[in-house]
Structure formats: C-alpha cells, structure tokens
Biopython code that builds the backbone (N, CA, C, O; Angstrom):
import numpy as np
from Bio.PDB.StructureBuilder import StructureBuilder

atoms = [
    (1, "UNK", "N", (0.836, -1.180, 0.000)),
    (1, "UNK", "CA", (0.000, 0.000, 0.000)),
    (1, "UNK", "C", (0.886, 1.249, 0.000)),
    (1, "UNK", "O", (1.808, 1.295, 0.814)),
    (2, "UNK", "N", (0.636, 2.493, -1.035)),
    (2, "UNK", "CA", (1.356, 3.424, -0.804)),
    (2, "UNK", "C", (1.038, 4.552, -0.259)),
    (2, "UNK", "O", (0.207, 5.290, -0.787)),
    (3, "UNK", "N", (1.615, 4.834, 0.810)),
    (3, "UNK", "CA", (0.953, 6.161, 1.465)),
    (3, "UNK", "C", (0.843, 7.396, 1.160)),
    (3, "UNK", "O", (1.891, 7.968, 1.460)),
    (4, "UNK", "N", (-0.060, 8.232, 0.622)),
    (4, "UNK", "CA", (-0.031, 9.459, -0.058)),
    (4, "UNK", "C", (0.760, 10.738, 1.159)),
    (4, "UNK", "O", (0.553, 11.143, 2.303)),
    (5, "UNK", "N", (1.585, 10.947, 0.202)),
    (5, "UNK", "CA", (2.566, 12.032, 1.242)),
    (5, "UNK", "C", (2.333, 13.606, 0.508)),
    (5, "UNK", "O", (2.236, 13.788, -0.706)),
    (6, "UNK", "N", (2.267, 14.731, 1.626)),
    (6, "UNK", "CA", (1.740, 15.992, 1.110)),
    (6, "UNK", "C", (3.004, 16.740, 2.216)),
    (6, "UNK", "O", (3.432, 16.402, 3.320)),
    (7, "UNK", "N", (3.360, 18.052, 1.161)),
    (7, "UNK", "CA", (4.536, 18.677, 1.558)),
    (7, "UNK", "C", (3.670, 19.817, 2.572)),
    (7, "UNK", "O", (3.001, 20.663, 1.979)),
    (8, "UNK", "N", (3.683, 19.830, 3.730)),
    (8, "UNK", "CA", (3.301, 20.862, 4.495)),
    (8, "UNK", "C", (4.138, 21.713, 5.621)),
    (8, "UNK", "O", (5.057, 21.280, 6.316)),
    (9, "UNK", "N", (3.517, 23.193, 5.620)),
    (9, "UNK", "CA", (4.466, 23.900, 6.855)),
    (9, "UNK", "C", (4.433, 23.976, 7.776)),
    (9, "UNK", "O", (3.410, 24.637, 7.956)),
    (10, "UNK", "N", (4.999, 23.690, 9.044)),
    (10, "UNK", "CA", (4.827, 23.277, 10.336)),
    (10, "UNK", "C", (6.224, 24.386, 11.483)),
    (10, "UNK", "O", (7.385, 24.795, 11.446)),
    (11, "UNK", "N", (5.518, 24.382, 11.979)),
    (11, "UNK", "CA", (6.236, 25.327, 13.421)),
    (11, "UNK", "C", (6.455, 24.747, 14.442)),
    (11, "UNK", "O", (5.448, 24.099, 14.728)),
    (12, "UNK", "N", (7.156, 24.630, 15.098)),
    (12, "UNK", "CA", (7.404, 23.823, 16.393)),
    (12, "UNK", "C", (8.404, 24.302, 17.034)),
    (12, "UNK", "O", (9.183, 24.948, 16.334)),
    (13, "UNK", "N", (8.704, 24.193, 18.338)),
    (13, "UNK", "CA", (9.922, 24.473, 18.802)),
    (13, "UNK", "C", (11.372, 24.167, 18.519)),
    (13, "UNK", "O", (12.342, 24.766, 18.983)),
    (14, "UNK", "N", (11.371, 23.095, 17.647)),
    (14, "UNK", "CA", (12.413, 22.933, 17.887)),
    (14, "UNK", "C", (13.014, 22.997, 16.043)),
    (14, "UNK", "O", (14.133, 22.816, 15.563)),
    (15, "UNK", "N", (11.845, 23.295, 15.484)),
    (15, "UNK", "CA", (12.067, 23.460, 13.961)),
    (15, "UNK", "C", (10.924, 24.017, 13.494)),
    (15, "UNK", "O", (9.855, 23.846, 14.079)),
    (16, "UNK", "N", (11.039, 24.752, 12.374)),
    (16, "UNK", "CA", (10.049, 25.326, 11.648)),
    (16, "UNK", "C", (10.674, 25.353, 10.552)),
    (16, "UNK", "O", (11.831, 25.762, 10.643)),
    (17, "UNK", "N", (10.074, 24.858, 8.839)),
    (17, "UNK", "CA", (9.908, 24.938, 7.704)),
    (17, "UNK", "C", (9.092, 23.916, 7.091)),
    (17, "UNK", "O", (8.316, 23.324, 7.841)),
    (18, "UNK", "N", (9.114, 23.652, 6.080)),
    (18, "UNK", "CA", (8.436, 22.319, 5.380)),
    (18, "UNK", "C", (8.691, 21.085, 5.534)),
    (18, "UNK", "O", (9.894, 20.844, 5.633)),
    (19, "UNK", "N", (7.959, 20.153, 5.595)),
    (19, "UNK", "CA", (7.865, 18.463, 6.197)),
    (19, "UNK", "C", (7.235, 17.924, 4.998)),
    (19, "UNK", "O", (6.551, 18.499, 4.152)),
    (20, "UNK", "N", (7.749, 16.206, 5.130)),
    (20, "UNK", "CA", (7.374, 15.642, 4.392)),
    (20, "UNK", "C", (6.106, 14.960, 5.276)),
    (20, "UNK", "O", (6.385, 14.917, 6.474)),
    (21, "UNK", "N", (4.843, 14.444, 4.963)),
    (21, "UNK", "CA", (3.903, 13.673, 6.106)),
    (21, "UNK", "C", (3.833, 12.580, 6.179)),
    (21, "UNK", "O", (3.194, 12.071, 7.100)),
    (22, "UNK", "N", (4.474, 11.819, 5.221)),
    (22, "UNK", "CA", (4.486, 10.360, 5.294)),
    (22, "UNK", "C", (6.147, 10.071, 5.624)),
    (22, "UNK", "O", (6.640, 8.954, 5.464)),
    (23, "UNK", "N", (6.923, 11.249, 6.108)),
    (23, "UNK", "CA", (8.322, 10.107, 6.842)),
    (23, "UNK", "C", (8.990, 11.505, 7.315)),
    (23, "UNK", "O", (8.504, 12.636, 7.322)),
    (24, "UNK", "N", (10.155, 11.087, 7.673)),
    (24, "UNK", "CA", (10.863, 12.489, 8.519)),
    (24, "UNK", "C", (11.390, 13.351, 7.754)),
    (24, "UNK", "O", (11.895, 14.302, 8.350)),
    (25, "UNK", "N", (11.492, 13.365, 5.971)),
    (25, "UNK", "CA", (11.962, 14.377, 5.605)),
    (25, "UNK", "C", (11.780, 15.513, 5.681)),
    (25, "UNK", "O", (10.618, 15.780, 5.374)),
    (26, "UNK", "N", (12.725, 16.898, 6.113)),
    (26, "UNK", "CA", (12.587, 18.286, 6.593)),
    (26, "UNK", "C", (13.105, 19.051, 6.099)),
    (26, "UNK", "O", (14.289, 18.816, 5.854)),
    (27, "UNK", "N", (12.493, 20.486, 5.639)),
    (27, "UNK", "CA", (13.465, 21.159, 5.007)),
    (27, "UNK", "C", (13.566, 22.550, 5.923)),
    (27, "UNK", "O", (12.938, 23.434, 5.340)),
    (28, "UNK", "N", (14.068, 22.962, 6.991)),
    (28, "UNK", "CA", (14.069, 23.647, 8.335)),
    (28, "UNK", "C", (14.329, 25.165, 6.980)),
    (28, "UNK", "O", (14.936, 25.217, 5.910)),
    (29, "UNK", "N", (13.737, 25.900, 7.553)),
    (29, "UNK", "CA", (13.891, 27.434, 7.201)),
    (29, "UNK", "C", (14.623, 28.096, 8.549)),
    (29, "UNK", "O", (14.467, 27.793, 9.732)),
    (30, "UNK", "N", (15.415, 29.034, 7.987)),
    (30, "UNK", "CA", (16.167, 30.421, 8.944)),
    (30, "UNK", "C", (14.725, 31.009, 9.614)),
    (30, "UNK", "O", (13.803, 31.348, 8.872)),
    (31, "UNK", "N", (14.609, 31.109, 11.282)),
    (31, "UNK", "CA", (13.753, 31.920, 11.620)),
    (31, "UNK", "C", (13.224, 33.267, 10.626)),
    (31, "UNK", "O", (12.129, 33.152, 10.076)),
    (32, "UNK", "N", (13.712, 34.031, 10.501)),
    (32, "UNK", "CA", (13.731, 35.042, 9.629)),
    (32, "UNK", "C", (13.239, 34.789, 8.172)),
    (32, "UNK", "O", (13.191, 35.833, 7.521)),
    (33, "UNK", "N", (13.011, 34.115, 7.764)),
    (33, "UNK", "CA", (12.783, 33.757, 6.457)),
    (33, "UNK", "C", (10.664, 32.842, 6.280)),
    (33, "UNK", "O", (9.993, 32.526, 5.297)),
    (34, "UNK", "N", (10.362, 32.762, 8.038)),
    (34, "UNK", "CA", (9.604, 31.971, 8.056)),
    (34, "UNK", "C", (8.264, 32.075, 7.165)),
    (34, "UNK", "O", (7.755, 33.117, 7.578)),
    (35, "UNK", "N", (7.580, 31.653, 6.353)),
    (35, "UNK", "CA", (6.734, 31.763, 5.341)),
    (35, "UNK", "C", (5.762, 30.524, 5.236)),
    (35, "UNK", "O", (5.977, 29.340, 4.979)),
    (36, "UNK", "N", (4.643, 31.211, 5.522)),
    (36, "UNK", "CA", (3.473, 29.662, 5.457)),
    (36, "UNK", "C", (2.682, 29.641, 4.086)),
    (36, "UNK", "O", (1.724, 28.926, 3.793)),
    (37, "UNK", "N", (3.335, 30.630, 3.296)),
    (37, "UNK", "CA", (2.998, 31.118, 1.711)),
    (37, "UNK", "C", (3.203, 29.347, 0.962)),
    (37, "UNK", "O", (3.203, 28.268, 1.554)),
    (38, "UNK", "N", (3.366, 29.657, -0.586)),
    (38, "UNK", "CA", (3.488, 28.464, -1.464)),
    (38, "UNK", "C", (5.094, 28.258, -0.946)),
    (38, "UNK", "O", (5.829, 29.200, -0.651)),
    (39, "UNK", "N", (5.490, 26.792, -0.897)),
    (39, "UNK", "CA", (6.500, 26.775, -0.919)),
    (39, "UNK", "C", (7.561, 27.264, -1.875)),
    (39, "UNK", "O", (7.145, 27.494, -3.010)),
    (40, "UNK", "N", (8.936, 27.485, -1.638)),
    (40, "UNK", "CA", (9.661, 27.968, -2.584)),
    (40, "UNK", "C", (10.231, 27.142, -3.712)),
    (40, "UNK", "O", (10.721, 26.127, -3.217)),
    (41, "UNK", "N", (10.375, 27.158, -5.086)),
    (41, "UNK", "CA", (10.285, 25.860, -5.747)),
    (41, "UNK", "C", (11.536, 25.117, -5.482)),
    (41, "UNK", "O", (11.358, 23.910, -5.321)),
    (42, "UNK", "N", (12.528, 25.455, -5.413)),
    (42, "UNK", "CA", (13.516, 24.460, -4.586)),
    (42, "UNK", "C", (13.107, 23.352, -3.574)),
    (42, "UNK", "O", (13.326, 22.155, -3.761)),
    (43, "UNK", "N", (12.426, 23.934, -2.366)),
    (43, "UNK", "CA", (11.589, 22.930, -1.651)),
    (43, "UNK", "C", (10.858, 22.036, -2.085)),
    (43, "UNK", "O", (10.757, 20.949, -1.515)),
    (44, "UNK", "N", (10.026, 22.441, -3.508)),
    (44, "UNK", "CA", (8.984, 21.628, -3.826)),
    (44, "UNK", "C", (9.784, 20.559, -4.851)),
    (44, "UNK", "O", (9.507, 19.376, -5.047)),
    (45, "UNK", "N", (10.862, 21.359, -5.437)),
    (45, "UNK", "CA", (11.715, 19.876, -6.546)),
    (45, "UNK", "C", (12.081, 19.124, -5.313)),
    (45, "UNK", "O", (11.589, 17.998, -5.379)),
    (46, "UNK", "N", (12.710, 19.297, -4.286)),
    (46, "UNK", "CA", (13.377, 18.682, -3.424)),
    (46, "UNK", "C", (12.383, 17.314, -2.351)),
    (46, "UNK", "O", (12.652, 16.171, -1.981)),
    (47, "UNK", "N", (11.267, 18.184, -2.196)),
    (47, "UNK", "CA", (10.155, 17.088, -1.699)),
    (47, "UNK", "C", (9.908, 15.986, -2.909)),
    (47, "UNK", "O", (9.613, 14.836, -2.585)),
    (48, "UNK", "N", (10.041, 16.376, -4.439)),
    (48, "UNK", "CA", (9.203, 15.747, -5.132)),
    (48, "UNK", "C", (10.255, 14.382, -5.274)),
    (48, "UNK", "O", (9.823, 13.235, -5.393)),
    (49, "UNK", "N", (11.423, 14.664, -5.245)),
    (49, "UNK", "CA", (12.863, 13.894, -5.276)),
    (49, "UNK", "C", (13.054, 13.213, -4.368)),
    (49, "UNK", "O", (13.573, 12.117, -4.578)),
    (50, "UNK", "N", (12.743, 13.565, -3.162)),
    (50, "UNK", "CA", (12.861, 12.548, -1.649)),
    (50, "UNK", "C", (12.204, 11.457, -2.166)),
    (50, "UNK", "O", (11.184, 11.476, -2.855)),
    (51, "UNK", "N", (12.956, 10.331, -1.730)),
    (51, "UNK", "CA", (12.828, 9.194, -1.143)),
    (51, "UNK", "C", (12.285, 8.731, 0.610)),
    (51, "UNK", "O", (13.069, 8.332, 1.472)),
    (52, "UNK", "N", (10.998, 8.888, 0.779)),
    (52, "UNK", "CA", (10.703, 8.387, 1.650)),
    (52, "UNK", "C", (11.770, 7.572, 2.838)),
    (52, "UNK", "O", (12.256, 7.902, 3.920)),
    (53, "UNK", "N", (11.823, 6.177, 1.855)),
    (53, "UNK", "CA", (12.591, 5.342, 2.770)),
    (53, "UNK", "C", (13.758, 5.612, 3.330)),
    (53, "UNK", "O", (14.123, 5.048, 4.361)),
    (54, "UNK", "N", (14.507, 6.559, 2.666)),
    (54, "UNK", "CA", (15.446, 7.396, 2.903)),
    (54, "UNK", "C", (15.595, 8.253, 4.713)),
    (54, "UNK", "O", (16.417, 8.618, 5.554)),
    (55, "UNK", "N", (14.214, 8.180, 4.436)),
    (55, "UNK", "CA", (14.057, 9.724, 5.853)),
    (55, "UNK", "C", (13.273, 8.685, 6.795)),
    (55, "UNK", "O", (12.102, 8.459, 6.490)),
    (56, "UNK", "N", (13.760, 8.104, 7.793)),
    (56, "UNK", "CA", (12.845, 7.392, 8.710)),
    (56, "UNK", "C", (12.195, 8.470, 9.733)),
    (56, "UNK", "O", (12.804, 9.388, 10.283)),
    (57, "UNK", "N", (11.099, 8.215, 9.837)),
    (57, "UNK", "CA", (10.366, 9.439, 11.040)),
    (57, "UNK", "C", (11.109, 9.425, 12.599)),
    (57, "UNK", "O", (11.271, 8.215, 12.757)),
    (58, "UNK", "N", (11.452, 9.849, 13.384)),
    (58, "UNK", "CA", (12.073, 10.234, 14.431)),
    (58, "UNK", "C", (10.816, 10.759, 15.750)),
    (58, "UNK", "O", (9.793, 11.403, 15.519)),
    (59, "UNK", "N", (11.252, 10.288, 17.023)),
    (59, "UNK", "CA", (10.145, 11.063, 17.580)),
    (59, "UNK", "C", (9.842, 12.195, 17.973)),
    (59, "UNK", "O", (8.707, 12.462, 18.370)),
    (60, "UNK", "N", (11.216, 13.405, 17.908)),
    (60, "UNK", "CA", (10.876, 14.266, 17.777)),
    (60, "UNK", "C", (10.255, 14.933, 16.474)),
    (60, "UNK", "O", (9.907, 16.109, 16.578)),
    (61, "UNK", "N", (10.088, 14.293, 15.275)),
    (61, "UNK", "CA", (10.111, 15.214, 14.000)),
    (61, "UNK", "C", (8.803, 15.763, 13.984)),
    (61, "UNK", "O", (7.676, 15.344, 14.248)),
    (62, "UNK", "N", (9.239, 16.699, 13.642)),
    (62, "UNK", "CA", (7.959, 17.722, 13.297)),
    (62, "UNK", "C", (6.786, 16.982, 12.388)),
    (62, "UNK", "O", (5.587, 17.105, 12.639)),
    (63, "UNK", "N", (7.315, 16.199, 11.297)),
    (63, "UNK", "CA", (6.608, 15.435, 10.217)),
    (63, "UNK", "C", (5.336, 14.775, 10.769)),
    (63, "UNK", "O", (4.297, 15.031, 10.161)),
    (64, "UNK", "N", (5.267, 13.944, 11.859)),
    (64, "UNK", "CA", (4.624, 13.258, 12.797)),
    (64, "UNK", "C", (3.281, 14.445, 13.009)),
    (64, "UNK", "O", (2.154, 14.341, 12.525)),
    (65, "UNK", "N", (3.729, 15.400, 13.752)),
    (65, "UNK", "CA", (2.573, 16.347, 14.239)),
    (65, "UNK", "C", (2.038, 17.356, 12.556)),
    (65, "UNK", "O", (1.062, 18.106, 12.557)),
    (66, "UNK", "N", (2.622, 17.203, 11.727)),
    (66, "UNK", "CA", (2.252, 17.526, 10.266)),
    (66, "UNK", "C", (1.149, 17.063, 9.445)),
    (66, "UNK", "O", (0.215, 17.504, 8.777)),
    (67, "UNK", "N", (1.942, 15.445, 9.974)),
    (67, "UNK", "CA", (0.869, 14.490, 9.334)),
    (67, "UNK", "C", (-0.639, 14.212, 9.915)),
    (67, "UNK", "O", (-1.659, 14.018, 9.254)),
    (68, "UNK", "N", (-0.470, 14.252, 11.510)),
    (68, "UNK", "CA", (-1.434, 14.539, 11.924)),
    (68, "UNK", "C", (-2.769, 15.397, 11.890)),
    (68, "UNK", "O", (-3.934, 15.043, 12.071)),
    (69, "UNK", "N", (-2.117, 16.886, 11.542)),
    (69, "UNK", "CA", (-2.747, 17.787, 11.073)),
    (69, "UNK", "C", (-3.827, 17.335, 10.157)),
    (69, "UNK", "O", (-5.016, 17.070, 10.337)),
    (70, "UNK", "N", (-3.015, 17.327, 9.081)),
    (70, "UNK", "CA", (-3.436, 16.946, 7.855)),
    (70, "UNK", "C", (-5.027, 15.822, 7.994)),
    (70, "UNK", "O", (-6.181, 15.898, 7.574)),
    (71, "UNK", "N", (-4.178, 14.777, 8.883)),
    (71, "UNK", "CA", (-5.283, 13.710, 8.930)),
    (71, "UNK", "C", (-6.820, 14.298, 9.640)),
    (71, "UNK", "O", (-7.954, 14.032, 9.243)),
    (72, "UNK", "N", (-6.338, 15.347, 11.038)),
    (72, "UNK", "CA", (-7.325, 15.762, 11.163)),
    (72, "UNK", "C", (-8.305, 16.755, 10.602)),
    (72, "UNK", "O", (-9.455, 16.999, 10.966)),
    (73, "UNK", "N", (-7.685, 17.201, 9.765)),
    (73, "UNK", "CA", (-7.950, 18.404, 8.792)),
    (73, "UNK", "C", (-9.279, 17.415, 7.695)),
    (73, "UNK", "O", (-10.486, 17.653, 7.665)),
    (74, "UNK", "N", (-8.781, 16.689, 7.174)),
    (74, "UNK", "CA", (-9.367, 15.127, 5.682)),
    (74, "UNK", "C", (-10.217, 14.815, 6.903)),
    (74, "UNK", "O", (-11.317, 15.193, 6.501)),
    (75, "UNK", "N", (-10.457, 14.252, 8.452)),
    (75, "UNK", "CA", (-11.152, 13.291, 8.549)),
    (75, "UNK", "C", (-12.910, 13.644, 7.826)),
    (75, "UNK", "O", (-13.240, 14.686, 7.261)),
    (76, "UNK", "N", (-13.452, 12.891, 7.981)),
    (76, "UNK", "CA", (-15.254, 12.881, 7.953)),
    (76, "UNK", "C", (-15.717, 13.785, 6.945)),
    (76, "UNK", "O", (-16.832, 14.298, 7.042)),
    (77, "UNK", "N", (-14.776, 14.073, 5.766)),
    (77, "UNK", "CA", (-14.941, 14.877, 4.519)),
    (77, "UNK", "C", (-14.851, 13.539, 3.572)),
    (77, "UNK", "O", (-13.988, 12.662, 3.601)),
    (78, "UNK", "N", (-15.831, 13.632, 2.851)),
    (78, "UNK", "CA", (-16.514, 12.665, 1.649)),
    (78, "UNK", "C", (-16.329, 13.290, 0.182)),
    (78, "UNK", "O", (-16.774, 12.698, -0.801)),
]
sb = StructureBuilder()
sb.init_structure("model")
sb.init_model(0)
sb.init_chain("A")
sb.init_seg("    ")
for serial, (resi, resn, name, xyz) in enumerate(atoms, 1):
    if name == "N":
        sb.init_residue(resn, " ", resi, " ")
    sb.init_atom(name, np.array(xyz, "f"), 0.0, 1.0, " ", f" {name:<3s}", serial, name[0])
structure = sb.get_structure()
C-alpha cells in the first residue's frame, strides 16, 4: 500500500519549515525567512525527489505532528 505524502508547513519548537507527512523528511527554514505562503520551488523539486525510505520518522520530527494535522484536517470529509 502506498501512502499518499503531502509537503506541508509546520512550526514547532524545535524546527520550523516544510515536512514531508508520510516520513521524517525536513526542510528547516532560517527563523527570519519563516513563510506559510506556497513553498519555494527548490523545496517543492526537493520534496518531489525525496525518497521516503530514505528519511525514517524520528520522535521528535515535526513530520509526525504535520501528518497529523493533515489527517485531522481530511477526517469525515466525503
């Protein structure tokens, strides 16, 4: 089964920039630079290029509370 993965922006303490939601890939932004706009297309070739299996999720990663989002965001929508 393949898990549909969506590039989203996430804030957290201990990182803030774009996440991958189906594994730990991260692409951390400079405080100063922080933007919840379209991603920048570098980010988006770079998500589209990740390899999942590559990035195992971690328990701190931001990706985790990303993906979550997301899921709660989709649930009970038809």
């Amino acid at each position: 089964m393949t898990t549909s993965r969506k590039l989203v922006f996430q804030k957290s303490d201990k990182c803030t920039g774009w996440a991958c939601t189906a594994c730990g890939w991260a692409k951390p932004l400079p405080r100063l630079v922080e933007s919840e706009g379209n991603p920048p297309n570098d980010i988006e070739t770079d998500f589209a290029n990740h390899d999942c299996g590559k990035y195992p999720r971690k328990r701190e990663d931001f990706s985790q509370d990303a993906a979550r989002i997301v899921r709660g965001a989709t649930e009970g929508k038809d």
